[in-house]
N, C-alpha and C positions, 0 to 999 in steps of 0.2 A: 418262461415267457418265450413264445417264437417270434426269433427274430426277422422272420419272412411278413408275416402281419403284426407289428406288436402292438400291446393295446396302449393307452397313452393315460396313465391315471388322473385325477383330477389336481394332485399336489404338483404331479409333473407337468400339467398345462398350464397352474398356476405360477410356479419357477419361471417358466420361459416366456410368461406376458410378462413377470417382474424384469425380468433382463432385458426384455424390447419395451421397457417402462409402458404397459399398458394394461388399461383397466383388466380387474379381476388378477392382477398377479397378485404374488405373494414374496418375498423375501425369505429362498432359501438360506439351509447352514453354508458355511464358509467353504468347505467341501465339494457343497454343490458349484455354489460359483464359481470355482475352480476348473472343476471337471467341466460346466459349458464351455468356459473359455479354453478347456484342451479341446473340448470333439470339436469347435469351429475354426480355433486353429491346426488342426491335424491335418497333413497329408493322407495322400486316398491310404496308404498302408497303416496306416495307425489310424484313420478313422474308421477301417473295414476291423480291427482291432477294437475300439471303442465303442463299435453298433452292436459288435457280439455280446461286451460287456455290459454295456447301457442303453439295453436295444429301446428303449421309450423314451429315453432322452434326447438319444441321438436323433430317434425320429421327429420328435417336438422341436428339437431344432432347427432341422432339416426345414419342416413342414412350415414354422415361421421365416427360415431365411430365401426361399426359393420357390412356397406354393401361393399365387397371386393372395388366396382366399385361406393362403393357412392359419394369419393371426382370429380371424374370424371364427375357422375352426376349432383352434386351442381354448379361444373363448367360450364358445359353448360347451366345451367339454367341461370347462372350468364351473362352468354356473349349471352345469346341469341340465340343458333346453338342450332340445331339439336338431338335429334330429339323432341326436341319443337316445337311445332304448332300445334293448333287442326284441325282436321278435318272440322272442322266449318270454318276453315279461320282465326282464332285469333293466330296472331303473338305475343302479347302483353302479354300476360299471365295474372294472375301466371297460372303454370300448374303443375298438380301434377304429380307424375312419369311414368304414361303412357302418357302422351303427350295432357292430356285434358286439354280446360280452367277450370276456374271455374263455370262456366255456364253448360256445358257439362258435368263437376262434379256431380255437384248439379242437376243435370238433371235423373243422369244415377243413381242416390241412391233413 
């Protein structure tokens, strides 16, 4: 996965609405819940460490704790609407936050 665009799968937007307790999450492993609470407690050097490692986590994080409209985001990624789909025709995703798969990601870098 590039870590420059990463795409944001639908179990990993659903983890991160469950941790900011909102609709559509889900209740990651014990593991996972761990590792959120390292990348948002990480300083910048171990969290430029954690994005390499868990570059769609880190993102979905990022994206709900700092982008006005990111829980919104994460949500529709979760449920599957709009405006998710690529251009190519992939409904399925992940897609990252312009609406590309990962194929069309990894295409276009």
């Amino acid at each position: 996965m590039d870590t420059t665009s990463p795409t944001i799968p639908v179990e990993t937007a659903r983890h991160v609405l469950w941790r900011y307790d909102r609709r559509g999450g889900a209740q990651p492993g014990s593991f996972t819940q761990h590792l959120m609470a390292a990348i948002e407690a990480a300083d910048v050097i171990n969290g430029v460490i954690l994005l390499e490692a868990y570059p769609a986590l880190s993102t979905a994080l990022h994206l709900a704790r700092y982008d006005k409209e990111g829980l919104a985001k994460l949500q529709r990624i979760a449920t599957g609407q709009g405006p998710l789909g690529c251009k190519c025709g992939d409904r399925i995703g992940p897609f990252d936050l312009q609406g590309r798969c990962e194929d069309c990601t990894e295409a276009a870098a």
